[in-house]
N, C-alpha and C positions, 0 to 999 in steps of 0.2 A: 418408121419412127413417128409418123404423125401422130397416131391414136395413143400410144403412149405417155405419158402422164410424166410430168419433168418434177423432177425433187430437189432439194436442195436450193441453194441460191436462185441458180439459175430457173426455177419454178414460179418463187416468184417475184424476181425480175419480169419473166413472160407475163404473167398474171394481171403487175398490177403495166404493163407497155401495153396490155390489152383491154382494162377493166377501167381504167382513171380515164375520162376523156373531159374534154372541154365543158359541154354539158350536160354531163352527172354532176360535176365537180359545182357548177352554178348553180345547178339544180338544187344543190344540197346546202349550198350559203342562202340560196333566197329563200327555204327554208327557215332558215334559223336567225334568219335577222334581223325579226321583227323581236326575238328574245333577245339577243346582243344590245340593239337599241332597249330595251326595256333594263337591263344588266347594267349600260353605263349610264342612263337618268337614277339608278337606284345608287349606285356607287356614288355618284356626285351627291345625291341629296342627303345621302349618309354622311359623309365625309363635312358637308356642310353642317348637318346637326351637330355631330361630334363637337365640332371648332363652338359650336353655339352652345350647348351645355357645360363644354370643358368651361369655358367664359365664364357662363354665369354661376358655376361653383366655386370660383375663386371673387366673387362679385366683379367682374369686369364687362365694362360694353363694350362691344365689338361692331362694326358699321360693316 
């Protein structure tokens, strides 16, 4: 039964007990973390605009 190939749940249960390890899984965040930080300085600056134009279309200053 080694060679054979497991289906169903139990397949991949095996698969990912075998395939996830500590560092693939970091491997794959330090990847992409440099866009995460790029994702929330743009969300924030948006967010800040927003509050900044809604303002001054109603003529209001905001500090």
């Amino acid at each position: 039964m080694e060679g054979v190939a497991k289906t169903g749940m139990e397949g991949i249960v095996s698969q990912l007990t075998t395939g996830v390890t500590a560092d693939g899984l970091f491997g794959t965040v330090s990847q992409i973390f440099p866009f995460i930080i790029i994702m929330i300085g743009f969300a924030f600056g948006y967010r800040v605009l927003r509050k900044v134009v809604k303002g001054a279309s109603k003529g209001k200053a905001t500090a």
